[in-house]
N, C-alpha and C positions, 0 to 999 in steps of 0.2 A: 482218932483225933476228934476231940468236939470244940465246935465252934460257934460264934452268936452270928444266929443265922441275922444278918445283915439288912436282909430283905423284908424282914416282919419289923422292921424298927420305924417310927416309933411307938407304935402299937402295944408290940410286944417284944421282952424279952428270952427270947427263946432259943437250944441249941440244937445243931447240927451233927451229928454224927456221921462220922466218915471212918469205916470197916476196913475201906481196901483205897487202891487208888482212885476207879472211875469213880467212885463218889466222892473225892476228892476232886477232881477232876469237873463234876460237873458242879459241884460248890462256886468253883470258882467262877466257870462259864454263865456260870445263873447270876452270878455277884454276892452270893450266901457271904464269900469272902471277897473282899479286894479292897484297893489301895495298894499305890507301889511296896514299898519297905514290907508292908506284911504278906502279900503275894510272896517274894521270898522268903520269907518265913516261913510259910504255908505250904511252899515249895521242898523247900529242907528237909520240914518235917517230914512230906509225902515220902520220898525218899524212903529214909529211916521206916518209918510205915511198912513201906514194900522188901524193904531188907529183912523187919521183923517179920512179917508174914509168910516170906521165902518165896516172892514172885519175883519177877527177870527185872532188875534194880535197873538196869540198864534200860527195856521198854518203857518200865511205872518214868524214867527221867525224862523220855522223849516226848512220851503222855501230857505228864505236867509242862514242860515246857513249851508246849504246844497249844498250852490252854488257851492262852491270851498274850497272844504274839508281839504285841509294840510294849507291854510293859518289861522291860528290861530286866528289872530286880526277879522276875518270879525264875529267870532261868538262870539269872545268876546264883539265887540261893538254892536251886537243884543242883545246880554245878559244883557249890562248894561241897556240899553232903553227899554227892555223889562221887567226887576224887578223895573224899574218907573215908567213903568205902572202899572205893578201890584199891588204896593203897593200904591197905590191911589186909584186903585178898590176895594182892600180889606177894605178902607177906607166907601166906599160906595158914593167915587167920582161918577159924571155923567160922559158918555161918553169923553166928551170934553174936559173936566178937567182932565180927566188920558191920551187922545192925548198928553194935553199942557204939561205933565210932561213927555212925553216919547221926545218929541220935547226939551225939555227943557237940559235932557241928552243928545242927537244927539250935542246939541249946545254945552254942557260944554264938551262932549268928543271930538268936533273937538278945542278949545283951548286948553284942554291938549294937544292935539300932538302937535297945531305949537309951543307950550313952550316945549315939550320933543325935539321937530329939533334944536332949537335953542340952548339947554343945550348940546345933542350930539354935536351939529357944535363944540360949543367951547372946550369942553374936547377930542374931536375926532383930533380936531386941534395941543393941547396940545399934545395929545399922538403922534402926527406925528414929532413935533418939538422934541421930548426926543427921539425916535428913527431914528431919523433922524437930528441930529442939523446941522446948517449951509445952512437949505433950498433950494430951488430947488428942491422941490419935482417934480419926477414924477410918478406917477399915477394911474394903470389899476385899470378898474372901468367894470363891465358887467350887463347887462340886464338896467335897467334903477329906478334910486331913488332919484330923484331929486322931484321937487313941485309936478310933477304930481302925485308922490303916495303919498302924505301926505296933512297935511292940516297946515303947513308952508314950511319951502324950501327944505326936503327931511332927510335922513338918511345920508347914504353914499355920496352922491354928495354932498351936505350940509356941510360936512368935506371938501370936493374938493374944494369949493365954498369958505367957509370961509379962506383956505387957498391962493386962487387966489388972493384974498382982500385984506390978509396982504401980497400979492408980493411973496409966495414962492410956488406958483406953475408951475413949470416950463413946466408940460405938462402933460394934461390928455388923457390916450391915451381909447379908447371907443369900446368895442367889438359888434360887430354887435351884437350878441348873436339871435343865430338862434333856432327855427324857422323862428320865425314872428319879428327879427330886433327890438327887442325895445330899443336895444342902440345903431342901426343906426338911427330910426326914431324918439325915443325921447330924449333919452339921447344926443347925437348930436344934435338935436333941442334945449333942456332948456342949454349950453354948448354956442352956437351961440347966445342964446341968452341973457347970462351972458356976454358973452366975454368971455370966458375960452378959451386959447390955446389949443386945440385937434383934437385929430388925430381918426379915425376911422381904422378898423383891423378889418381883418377877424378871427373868433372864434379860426380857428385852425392854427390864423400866430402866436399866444401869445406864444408859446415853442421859435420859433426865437426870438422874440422881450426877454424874457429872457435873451435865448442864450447870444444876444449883448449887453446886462447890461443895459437896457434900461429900467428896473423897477424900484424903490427904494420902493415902495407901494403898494397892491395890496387892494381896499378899497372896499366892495360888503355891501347889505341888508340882510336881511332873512325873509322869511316867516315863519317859525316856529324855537323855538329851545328849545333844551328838557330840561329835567331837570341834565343830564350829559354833558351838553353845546354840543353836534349836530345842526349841523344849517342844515335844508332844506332852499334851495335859488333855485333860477332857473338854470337848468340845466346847465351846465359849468360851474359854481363854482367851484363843489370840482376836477377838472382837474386843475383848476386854481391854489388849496391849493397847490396840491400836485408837480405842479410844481414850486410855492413860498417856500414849503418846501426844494428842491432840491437846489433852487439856493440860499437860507438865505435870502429871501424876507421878511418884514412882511405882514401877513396877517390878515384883519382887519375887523371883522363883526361890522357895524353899528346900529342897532336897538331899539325900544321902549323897556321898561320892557314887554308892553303888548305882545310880540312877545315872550314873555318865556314862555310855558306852562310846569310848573312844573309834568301834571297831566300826562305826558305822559315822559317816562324815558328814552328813550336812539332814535337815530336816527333808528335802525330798527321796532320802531312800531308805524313811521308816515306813514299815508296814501299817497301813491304818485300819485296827478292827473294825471291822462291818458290823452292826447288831441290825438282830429281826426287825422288819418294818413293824412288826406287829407292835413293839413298843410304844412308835409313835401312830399308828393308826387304831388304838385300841386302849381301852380305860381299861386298868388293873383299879380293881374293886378290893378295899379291905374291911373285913370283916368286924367284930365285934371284937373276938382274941386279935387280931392281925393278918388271919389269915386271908391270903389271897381268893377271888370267892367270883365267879361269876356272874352277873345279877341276871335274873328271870329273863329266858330267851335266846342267852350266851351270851359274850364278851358285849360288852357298850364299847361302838365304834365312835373313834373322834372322827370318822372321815369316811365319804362313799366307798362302798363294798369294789376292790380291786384299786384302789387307792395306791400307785407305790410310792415308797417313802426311801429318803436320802435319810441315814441313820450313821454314820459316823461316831464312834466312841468317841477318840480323838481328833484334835484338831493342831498344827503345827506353829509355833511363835516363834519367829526370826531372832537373832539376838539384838538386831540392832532395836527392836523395841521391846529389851528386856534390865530396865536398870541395874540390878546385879542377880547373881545367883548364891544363895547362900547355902552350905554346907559345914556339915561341922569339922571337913578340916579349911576352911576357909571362907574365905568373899569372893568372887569373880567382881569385878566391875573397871573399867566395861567389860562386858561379852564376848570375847573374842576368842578365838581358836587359842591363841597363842596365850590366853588366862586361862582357859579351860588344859590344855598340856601341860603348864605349869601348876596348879590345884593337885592333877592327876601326878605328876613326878613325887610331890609331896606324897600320895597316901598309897599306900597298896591297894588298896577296896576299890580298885578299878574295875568296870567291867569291859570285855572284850565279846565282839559278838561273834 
């Protein structure tokens, strides 16, 4: 599998190669790869991967979906390439022939999603123009969901995107979103390199920018969301909700059906990845190429040596302060369990944990 190593952007563009599973596996863990929709993707593929290589399909599935626990989609799309394997084997396929059919699902679950981006972009667009008529949208958008987490042009920025196109984006403004900046470094990257008018902010300027009515939109992804509509997103979201709730913002979850898992019921009984404190008590230095690079001495600490640090990937938003949820087979709004069952009856692409 090669992939754009994630981590060197925007630096540089450069790929990943993944041999076997663990390097697959610690792609992910590193963030080489991620973003909901394409963690399953990346998940499929691993699959298939392990099936052509002739290692135990069944571990490489546990492996991967163990990677990165609260994102929902990355075990779902193991799961789907993993019951196309199976059921070829139990056929009493040869090896290769239940590879070709777990390869074969990796490939038809990466066109459903760039037709699930494409259906979100336009109805996500709609919904912008009905709460918003008269255009000039603008925008706060965090962490990053554009191409790079999907496998066509994103979730939530894909809303942004579609509306820059028909003329009424008037400005997407782009949260660093800290730790590790991935809506300085990618979302302001795929943004420059649409042409989107945007502005980068720091995490915690977003209460001012409020303050000065400088939002009309507030538009985010999810990594998981229950079956009482909770969205786990990456941490500063629900700080986000909660001050779009204060000022009458709406607020506007973007995502696949596959990002619902019914099987888990409400936001306090999602697992929330822990990352290294080291992220946030330590400067990652990039280099000239991108590469990540030590400077003279070792790591540049942002904080006294034994420092510990509260590191949360994700963070959890209620629905009551979530305006609607958009998916490409529908709208939720309001947020409620009983919209979220109903969305879910409509499509198969459920998940189940």
């Amino acid at each position: 599998m090669v992939l754009l190593d994630q981590t060197r952007l925007p630096a540089e563009e450069t790929e990943v190669v993944c041999t076997d599973v663990p390097a697959l596996v610690r792609a992910v863990q590193t963030l080489a790869v991620r973003g909901a929709p394409l963690l399953g993707i990346a998940g499929a593929y691993g699959v298939a991967l392990a099936a052509a290589r002739g290692y135990d399909v069944e571990e490489a599935a546990l492996q991967l979906s163990g990677a990165r626990p609260t994102a929902v989609n990355l075990a779902y799309g193991v799961r789907r390439a993993l019951a196309a394997h199976r059921a070829v084997t139990e056929r009493g396929a040869d090896r290769k022939e239940a590879a070709r059919a777990a390869l074969d699902e990796a490939r038809r679950l990466h066109r459903e999603d760039a037709d699930a981006s494409t259906a979100m972009a336009a109805r996500g667009l709609a919904l912008l123009d009905e709460l918003l008529p008269g255009g000039g949208h603008r925008i706060l958008t965090h962490c990053n969901t554009g191409a790079l987490v999907s496998g066509g042009e994103g979730t939530a920025f894909a809303v942004a995107l579609a509306a820059h196109r028909a003329g009424r984006l008037q400005r997407l403004w782009v949260d660093e979103t800290r730790p590790l900046l991935q809506g300085a470094r990618l979302t302001a990257y795929e943004a420059a390199r649409n042409g989107l008018p945007h502005t980068l902010l720091t995490d915690n300027a977003a209460g001012s920018l409020f303050a000065a009515g400088e939002v009309d939109a507030v538009l985010v992804g999810a990594d998981r969301i229950t079956a009482d509509g909770s969205v786990a997103n990456k941490v500063g979201t629900y700080p986000l909700a909660v001050l779009a709730k204060y000022h009458h913002v709406p607020f506007v979850v973007v995502a696949p059906v596959t990002t619902i898992d019914i099987g888990t019921p409400d936001g306090a009984s999602i697992e929330i990845e822990q990352r290294p404190a080291s992220e946030v008590t330590q400067l990652t230095v990039l280099g000239a190429a991108g590469v990540a690079a030590a400077p003279p001495g070792g790591p540049a600490a942002s904080a006294p040596p034994g420092t510990r640090a509260y590191n949360p990937a994700f963070d959890v938003t209620p629905p009551e302060l979530v305006t609607a949820i958009v998916t490409e087979a529908g709208v939720v709004s309001p947020v409620t369990g009983d919209g979220i069952a109903e969305l879910c009856a409509r499509s198969l692409q459920v998940t189940i944990s």
